[in-house]
NULO-493232 format. One line per 3 residues: number of its first residue (from 1); their letters; for each residue z, x, y of C-alpha. Coordinates in steps of 0.001 Angstrom, whole numbers. Each point is the difference from the previous one (the first is absolute). Last residue first. Layout:
NUM = a = Z:X:Y  ...
***
This chain:
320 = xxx = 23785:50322:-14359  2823:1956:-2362  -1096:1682:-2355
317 = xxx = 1730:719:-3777  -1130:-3277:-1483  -3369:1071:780
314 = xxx = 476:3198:-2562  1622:-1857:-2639  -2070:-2875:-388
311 = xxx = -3487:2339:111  1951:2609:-2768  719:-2842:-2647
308 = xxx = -3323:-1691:514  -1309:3050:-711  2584:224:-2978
305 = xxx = -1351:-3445:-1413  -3576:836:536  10:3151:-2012
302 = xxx = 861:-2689:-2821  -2921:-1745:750  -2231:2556:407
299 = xxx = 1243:1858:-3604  -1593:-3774:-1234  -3612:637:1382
296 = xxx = -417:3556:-512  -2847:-270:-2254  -1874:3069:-1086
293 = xxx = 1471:-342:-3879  -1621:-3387:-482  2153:-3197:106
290 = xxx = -1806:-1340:2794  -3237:2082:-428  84:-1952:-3500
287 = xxx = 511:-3009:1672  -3216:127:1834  454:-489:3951
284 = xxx = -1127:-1822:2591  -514:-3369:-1915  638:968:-3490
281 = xxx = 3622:242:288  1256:-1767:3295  2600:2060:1495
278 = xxx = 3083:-1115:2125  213:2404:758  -519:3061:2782
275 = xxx = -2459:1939:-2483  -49:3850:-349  -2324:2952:-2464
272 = xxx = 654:3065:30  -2624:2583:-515  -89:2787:-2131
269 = xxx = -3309:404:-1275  -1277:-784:3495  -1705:-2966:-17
266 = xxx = -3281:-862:-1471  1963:-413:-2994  1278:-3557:1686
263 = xxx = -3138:-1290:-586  411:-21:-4322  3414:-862:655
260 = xxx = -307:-3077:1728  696:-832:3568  -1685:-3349:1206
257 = xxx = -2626:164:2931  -3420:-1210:-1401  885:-1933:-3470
254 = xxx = 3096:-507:1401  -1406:-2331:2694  -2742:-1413:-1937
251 = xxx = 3297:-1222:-2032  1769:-976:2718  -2936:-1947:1071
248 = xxx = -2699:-578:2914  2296:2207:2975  907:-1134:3394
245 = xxx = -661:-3912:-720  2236:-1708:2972  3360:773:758
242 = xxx = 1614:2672:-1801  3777:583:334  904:-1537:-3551
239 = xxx = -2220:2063:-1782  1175:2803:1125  -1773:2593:-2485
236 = xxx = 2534:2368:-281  -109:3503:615  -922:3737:-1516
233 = xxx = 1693:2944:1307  -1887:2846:-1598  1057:3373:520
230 = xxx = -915:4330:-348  -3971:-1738:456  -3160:1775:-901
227 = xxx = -2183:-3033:-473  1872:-3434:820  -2703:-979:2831
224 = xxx = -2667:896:-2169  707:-1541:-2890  1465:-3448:2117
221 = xxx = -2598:-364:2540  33:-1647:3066  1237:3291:1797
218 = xxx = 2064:445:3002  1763:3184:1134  3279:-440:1825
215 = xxx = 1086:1060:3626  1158:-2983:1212  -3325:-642:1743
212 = xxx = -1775:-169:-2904  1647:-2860:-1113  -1214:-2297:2612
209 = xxx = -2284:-2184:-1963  2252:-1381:-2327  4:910:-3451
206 = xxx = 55:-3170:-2274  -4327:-1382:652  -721:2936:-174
203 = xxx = 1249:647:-3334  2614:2486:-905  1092:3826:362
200 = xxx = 1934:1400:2986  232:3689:-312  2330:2734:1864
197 = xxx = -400:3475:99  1911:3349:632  3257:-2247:285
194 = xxx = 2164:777:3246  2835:-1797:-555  -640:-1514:3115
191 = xxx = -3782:-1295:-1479  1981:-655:-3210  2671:-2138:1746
188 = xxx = -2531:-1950:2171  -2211:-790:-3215  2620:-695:-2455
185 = xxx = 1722:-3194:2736  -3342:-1122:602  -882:-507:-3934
182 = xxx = 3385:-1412:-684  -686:-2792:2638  -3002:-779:-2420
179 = xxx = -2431:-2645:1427  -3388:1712:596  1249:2913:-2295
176 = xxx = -905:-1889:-3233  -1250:2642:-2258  782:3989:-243
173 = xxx = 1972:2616:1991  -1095:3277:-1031  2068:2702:1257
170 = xxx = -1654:3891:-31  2778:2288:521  512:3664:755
167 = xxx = 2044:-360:2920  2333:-3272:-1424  1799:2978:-1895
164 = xxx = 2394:-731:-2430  -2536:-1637:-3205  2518:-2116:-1747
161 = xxx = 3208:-334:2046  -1998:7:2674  -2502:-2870:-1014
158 = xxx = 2581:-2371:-653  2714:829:2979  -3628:-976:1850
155 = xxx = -94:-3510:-1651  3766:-432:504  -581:577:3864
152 = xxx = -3143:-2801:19  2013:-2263:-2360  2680:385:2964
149 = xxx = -2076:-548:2695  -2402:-3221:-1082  -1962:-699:2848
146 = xxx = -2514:-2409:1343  -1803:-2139:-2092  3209:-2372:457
143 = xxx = 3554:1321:244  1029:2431:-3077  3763:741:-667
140 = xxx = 476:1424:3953  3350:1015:769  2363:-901:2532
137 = xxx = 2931:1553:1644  3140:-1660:1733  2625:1848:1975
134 = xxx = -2124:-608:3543  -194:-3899:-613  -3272:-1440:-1340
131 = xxx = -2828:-1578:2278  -2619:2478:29  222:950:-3848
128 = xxx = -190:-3571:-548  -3310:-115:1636  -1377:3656:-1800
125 = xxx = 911:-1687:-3303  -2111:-2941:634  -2846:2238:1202
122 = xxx = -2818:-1241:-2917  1697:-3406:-1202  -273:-627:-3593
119 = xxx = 3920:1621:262  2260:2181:-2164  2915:1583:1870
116 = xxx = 3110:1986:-716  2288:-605:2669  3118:2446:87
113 = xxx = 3203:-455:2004  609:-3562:-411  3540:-1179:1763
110 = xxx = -476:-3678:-1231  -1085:-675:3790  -3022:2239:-1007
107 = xxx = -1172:-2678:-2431  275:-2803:2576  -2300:2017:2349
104 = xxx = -1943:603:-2224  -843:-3559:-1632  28:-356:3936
101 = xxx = -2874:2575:254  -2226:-1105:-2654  351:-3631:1074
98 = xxx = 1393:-3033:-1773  -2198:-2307:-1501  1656:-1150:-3531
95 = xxx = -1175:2901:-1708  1455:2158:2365  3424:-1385:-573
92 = xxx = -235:1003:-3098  -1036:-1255:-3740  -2790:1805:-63
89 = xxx = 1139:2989:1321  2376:946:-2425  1893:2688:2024
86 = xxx = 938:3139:-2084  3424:1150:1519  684:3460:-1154
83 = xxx = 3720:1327:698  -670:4272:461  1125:2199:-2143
80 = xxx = -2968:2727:23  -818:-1193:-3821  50:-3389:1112
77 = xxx = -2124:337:3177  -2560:1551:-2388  -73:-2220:-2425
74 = xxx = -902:-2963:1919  -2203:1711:1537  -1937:541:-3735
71 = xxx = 503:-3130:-532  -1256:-1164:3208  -3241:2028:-435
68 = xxx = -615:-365:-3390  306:-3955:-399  -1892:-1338:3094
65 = xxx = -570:-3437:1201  -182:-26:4210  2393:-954:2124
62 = xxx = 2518:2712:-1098  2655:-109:1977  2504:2539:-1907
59 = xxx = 2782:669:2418  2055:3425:-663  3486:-137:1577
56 = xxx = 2026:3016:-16  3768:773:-535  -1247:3034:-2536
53 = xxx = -3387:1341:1184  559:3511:-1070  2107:-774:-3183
50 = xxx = -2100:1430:-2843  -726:-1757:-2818  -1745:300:-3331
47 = xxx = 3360:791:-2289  -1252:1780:-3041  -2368:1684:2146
44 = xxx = -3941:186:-683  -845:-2464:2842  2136:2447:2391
41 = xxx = -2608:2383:-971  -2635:-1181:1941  2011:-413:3675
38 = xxx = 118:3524:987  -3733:-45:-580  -243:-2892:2015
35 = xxx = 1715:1724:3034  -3193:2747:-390  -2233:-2893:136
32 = xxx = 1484:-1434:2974  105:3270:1553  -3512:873:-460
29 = xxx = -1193:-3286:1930  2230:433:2492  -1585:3621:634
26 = xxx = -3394:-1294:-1162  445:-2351:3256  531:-3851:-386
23 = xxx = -2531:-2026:2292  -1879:-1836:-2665  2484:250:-3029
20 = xxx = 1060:-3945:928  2809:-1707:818  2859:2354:-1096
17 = xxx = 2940:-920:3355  2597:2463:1123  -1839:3108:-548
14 = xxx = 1105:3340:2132  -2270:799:2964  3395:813:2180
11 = xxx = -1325:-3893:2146  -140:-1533:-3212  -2738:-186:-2398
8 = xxx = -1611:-3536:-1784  -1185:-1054:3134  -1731:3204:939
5 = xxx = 488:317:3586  -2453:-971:2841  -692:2748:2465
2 = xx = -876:-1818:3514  -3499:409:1389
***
């Protein structure tokens, strides 16, 4: 049987392409988190920019809605020097029926060197990724219930900077995993990472049935699946992605599987707790977790920035 290569690694193993953390070894993982490091303080400079991707082309296409991510990418490409191009989607070509790969296509004719990519389309990234010239890299903002890379690589610069050692840890991740892209994305890089232990919290009815098999622990029980963790990564109730009745209320729903502080002291004293955004107070989460002194939630998004910041710089550097 013929070896098929990573798609997101060129032929020297070096990344060209962030698609997903599935695949990625803790050596590549490591070093994007140690390049993020490097990264951090530049947000504390007088002047936030360094000129590594000066002469560059970053391309926004985010065909999904999202305010933290593209911001934050946005950002990042500025403070490495790059030109930023945020394409409004809705008022493209692609809105009018042209196809993902000619909306490429076209793009990459106005000498694009990054893609930065949002889809509802589980793979999209992957297909462009297939079809782009050599010099040109693409990165994954979140396609589908698939993956979600980079929120996946900030999430883990989030529990290292607080607790070091994935070795020793016990992660909870808590609520809607059924259609969380983020959820995927923590679980493959906290397996490589090599966590101690890794917990998937939520109703049956949200955890799909195959969890097990990616190395996690399952429990339909929010005390007991929370007790004894070093970090809770609570998500959002996707609303939006449910078809069907998949839970009776939100309130029921918070009532059972919402973080509060009187069941978040059946975690470790000194537990972090994490949230992707956009988060719904009082729905998977109490507000005064939110703005308690365990939460992480807004150091994670400006983490995010200089992970961002590290993954544009490094596959910028490859060539296919």
């Amino acid at each position: 049987m013929l070896y098929k290569r990573n798609p997101q690694l060129n032929a020297n193993g070096e990344l060209i392409h962030l698609l997903s953390t599935e695949g990625l070894s803790r050596d590549m993982l490591t070093h994007i988190l140690d390049t993020a490091t490097h990264f951090v303080s530049v947000s504390n400079r007088e002047v936030k920019k360094v000129p590594l991707l000066r002469g560059k082309s970053v391309f926004n296409l985010f065909f999904e809605n999202s305010t933290r991510t593209r911001t934050t990418f946005e950002i990042a490409a500025t403070r490495l020097s790059a030109d930023v191009i945020n394409l409004d989607i809705s008022r493209s070509s692609a809105s009018k029926g042209e196809s993902l790969l000619d909306t490429i296509a076209n793009l990459s004719a106005m000498a694009a060197d990054i893609f930065v990519v949002r889809h509802s389309e589980s793979g999209a990234p992957y297909l462009i990724a297939q079809h782009v010239a050599p010099h040109v890299h693409v990165i994954n903002a979140g396609d589908g219930r698939h993956a979600h890379p980079t929120q996946g690589l900030l999430d883990m610069y989030t529990i290292r900077h607080y607790k070091k050692d994935f070795s020793q840890l016990t992660v909870a991740i808590v609520g809607d995993v059924l259609h969380s892209r983020v959820a995927r994305s923590d679980i493959h890089a906290l397996t490589t990472l090599g966590c101690a232990e890794v917990r998937v919290v939520g109703p049956q009815t949200l955890v799909p049935q195959n969890m097990t098999q990616m190395g996690v622990r399952v429990f339909h029980d929010l005390e007991e699946g929370i007790k004894d963790c070093d970090v809770v990564i609570t998500l959002r109730l996707q609303s939006e992605r449910m078809s069907g009745a998949l839970l009776p209320s939100s309130q029921e729903y918070f009532k059972q599987f919402g973080l509060t502080p009187e069941k978040l002291q059946l975690a470790k004293p000194d537990a972090i707790v994490m949230h992707p955004g956009p988060i719904n107070r009082g729905v998977e989460i109490d507000s005064a977790v939110v703005d308690g002194p365990q939460s992480v939630i807004l150091p994670q998004v400006t983490f995010g920035i200089a992970v961002r910041m590290a993954v544009m710089s490094i596959v910028a550097g490859n060539e296919a």
